[in-house]
C-alpha positions as CSV (number, residue, x, y, z in Angstrom):
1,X,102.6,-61.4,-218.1
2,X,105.8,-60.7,-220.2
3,X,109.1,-60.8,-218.2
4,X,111.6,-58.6,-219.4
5,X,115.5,-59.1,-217.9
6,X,117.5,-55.7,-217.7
7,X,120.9,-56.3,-217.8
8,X,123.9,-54.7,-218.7
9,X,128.1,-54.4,-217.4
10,X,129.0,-52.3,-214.7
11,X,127.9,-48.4,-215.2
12,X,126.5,-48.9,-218.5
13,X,123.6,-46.9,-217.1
14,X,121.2,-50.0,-216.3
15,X,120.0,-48.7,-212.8
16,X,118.8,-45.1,-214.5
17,X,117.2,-47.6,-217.3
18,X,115.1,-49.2,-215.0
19,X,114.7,-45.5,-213.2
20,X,112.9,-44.6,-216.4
21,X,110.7,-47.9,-216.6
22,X,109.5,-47.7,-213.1
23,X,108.6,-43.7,-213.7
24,X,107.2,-45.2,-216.5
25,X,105.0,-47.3,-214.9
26,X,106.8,-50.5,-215.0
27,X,107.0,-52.9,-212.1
28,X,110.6,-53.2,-211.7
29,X,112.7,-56.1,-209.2
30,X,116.3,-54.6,-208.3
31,X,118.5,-57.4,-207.8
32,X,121.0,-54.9,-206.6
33,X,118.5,-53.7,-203.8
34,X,117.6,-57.1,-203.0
35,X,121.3,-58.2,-202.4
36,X,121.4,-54.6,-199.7
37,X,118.2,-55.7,-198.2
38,X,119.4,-59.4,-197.3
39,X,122.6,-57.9,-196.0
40,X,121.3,-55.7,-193.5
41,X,118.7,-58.7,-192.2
42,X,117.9,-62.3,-193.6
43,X,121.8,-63.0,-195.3
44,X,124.2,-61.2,-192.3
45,X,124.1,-64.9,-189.7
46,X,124.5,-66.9,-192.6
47,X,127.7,-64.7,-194.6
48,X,129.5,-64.1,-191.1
49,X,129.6,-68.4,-190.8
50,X,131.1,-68.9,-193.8
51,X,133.0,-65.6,-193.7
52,X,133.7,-64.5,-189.6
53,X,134.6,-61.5,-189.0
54,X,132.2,-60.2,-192.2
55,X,129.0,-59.2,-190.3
56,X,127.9,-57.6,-186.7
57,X,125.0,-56.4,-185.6
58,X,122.3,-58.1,-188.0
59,X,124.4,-56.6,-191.1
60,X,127.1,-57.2,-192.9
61,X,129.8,-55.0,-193.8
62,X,130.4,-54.9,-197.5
63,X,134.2,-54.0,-197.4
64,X,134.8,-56.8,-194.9
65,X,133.4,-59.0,-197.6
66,X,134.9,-57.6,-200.2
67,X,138.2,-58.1,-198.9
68,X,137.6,-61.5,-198.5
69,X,136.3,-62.7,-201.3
70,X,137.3,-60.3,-204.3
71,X,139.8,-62.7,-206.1
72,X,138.9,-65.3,-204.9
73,X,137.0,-67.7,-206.7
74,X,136.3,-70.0,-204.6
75,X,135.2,-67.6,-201.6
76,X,133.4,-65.4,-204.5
77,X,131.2,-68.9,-205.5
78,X,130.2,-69.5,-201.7
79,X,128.9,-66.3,-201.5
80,X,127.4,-66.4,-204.1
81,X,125.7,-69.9,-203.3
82,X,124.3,-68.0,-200.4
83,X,123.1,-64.9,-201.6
84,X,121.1,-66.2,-205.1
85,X,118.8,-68.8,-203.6
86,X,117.7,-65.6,-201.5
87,X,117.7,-63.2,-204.3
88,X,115.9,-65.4,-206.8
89,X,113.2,-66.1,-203.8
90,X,112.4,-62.7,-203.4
91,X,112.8,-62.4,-207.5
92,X,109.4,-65.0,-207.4
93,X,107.6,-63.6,-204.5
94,X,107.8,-60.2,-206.5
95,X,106.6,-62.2,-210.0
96,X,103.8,-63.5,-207.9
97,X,102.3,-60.1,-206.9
98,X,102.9,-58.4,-210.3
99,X,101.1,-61.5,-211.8
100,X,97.9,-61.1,-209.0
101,X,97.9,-57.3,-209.5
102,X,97.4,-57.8,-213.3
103,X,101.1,-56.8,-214.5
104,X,100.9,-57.0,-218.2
105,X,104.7,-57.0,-218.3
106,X,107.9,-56.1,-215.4
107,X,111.4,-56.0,-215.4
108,X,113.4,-57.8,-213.6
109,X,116.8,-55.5,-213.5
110,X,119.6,-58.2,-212.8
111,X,123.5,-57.3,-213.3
112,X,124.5,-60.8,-213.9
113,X,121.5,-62.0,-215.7
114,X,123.8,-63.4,-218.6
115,X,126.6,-64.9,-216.7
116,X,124.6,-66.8,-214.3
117,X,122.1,-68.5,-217.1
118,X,119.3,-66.0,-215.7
119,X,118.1,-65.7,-219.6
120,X,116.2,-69.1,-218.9
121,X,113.3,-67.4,-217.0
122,X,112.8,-64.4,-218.6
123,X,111.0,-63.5,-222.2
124,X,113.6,-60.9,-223.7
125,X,116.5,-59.4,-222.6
126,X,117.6,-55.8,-222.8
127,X,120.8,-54.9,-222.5
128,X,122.2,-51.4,-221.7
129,X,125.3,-50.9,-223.5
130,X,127.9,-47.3,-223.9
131,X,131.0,-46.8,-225.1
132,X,134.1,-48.6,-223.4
133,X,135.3,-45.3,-222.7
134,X,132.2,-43.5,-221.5
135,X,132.4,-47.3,-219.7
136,X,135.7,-46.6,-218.1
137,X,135.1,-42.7,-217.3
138,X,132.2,-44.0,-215.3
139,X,133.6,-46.4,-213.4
140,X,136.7,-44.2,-212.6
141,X,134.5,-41.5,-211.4
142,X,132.8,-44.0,-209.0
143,X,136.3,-44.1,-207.2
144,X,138.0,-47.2,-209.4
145,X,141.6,-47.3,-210.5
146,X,142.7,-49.0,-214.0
147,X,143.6,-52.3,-212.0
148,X,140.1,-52.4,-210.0
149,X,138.4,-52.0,-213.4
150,X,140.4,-54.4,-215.1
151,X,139.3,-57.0,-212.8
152,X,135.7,-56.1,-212.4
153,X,135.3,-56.2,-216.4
154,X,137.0,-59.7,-216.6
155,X,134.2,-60.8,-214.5
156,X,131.6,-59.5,-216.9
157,X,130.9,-61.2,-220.2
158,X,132.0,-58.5,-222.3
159,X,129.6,-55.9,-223.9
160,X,129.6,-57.4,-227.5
161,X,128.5,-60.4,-226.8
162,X,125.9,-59.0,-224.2
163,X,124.5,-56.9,-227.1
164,X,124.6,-59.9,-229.4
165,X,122.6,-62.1,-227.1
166,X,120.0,-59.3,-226.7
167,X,116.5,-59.1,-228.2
168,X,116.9,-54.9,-227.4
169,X,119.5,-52.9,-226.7
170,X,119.1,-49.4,-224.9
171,X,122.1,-47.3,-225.7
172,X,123.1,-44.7,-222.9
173,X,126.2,-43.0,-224.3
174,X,123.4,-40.6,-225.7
175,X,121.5,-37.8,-224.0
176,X,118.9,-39.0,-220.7
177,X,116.7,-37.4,-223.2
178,X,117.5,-39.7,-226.2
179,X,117.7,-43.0,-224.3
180,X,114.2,-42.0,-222.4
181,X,112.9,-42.3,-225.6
182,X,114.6,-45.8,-226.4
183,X,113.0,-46.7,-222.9
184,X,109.4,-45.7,-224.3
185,X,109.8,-47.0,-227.5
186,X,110.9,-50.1,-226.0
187,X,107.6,-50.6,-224.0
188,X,105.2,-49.4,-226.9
189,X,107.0,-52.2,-228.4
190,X,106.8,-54.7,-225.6
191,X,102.9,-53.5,-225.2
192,X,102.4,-54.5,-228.9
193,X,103.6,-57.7,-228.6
């Protein structure tokens, strides 16, 4: 079974992307789901004791959290140290059943694949790249100011070298049309292989 890592900077498109692949007919992991699921259950006891005042009621509230951790690096890595080994648990319980169901290939649709060494595990990377302004236009539409996006990119390696590092890259500064097609061309490709 192949293992393909989808990955890409913030609203480069890589949640549509793996939209496409799991229409498709793709099995598809969301990281980003994953991380929502654990915070409403399995995560919420064990983010409010390292962060009270973060979590009631079996979940945790996100803006709580974010308040006290965005900025701080220290805070950010103890989250963090909480929330992968959880993640990347679910990440091999999904692996598992693809594998037992006969899965020729998934995707495994991780933001930070890059930045936390994630590359290691998987067979080829795909990166989802746009414009820095279509980038920026993005982000700003999802609510973000200058600042916020500022900071949120400098916590990204930067697109460039993401592309460089990639065995495929999926542009979506084009037409849904035009990068459905890059997303079926890609998995002729990958079904070749």
């Amino acid at each position: 079974m192949r293992v393909i890592g989808l990955t890409g900077s913030a609203a480069m498109g890589k949640s549509t992307v793996a939209k496409m692949f799991a229409e498709a007919g793709m099995p598809v992991f969301d990281a980003d789901a994953t991380v929502h699921e654990l915070y409403a259950g399995e995560a919420a006891p064990l983010i409010e004791t390292a962060f009270p005042g973060t979590a009631s009621d079996g979940a945790v509230d996100r803006v709580a959290l974010r308040g006290r951790v965005l900025g701080d690096d220290a805070a950010m890595k103890q989250l963090e140290a909480i929330v992968h080994p959880l993640v990347r648990a679910r990440e091999m319980a999904f692996r598992d059943a693809a594998a037992k169901a006969g899965a020729r290939a998934i995707v495994l649709d991780i933001p930070l694949l890059m930045e936390t060494g994630g590359e290691a595990r998987i067979d080829a990377v795909v990166v989802v790249s746009a414009p820095a302004d279509v980038q920026r236009a993005r982000l700003r539409g999802r609510g973000l100011d200058e600042a916020a996006i500022d900071r949120l990119l400098a916590r990204q390696m930067p697109d460039a070298e993401k592309r460089r590092r990639a065995h495929f890259v999926i542009d979506t500064g084009t037409s849904l049309e035009a990068t459905r097609r890059a997303v079926g061309d890609l998995m002729r490709a990958i079904a070749g292989a």
